[in-house]
C-alpha positions as a printed Julia matrix, in Angstrom:
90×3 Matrix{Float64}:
   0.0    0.0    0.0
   1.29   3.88  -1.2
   1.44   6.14   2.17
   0.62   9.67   2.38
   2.79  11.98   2.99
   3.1   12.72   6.77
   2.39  15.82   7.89
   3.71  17.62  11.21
   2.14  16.54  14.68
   2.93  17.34  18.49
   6.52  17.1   17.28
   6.46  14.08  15.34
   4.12  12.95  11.94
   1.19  11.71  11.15
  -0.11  10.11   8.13
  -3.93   9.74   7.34
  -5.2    7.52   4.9
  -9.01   6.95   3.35
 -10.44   4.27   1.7
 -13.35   3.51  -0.6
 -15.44   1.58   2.44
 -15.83   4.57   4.44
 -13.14   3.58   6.8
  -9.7    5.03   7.21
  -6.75   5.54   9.43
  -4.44   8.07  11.14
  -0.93   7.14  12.03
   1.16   8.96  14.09
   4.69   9.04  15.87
   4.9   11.29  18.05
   6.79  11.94  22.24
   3.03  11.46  23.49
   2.14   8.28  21.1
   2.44   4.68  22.0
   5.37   3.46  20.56
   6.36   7.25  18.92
  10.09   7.51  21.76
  11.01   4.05  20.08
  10.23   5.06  16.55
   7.31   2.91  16.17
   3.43   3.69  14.82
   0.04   3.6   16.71
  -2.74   3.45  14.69
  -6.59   4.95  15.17
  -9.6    3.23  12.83
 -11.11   6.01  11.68
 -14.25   6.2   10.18
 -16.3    8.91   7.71
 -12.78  11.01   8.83
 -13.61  10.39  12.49
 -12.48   7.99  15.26
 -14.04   4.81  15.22
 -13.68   2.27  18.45
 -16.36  -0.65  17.24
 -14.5   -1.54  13.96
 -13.83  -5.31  14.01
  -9.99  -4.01  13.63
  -9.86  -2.81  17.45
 -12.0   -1.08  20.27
  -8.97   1.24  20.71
  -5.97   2.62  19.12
  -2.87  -0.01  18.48
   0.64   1.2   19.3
   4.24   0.11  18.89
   3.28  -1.1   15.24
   6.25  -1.33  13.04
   6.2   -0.09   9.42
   5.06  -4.26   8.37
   3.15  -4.47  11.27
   1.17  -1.05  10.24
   0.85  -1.84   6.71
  -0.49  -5.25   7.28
  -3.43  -3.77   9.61
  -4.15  -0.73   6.7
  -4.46  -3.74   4.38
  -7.14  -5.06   6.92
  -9.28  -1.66   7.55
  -9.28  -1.39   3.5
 -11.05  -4.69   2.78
 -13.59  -4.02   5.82
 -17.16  -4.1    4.51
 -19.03  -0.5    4.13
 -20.51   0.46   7.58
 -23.79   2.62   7.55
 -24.48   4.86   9.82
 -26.99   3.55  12.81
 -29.33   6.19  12.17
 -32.84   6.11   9.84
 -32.83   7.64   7.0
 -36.12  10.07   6.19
């Protein structure tokens, strides 16, 4: 998978990627992240550009991700089926 380009964060970078099923993800290393003093990734589901905790992915954010170990969950969060909202629709 192609990466964004990271832009600047709380010192560090962040890279935010979207995909066609609604979902996405932010990545950032950063002093305050998990994993960001060793170098390392944590990773947020995001979903409709906003942080999702209910994806099958996680319930929470995953740190100390290498780049493989980042990559292979990005590869996971793009093949998740399309979630719909849990709202009706008028």
């Amino acid at each position: 998978m192609k990466w964004p380009e990271s832009r600047s964060i709380h010192g560090g970078e962040q890279k935010l990627f979207s995909f066609e099923n609604g979902y996405g993800a932010s990545l950032v290393k950063h002093f305050f992240s998990y994993g960001g003093k060793e170098d390392l990734w944590e990773l947020m589901v995001l979903h409709d550009d906003f942080p999702c905790y209910t994806s099958p992915i996680t319930d929470d954010v995953v740190g100390y991700l290498n780049d493989a170990e980042a990559d292979a969950l990005l590869e996971k969060i793009a093949r998740l089926p399309k979630k719909f909202p849990d709202r009706e629709i008028f």
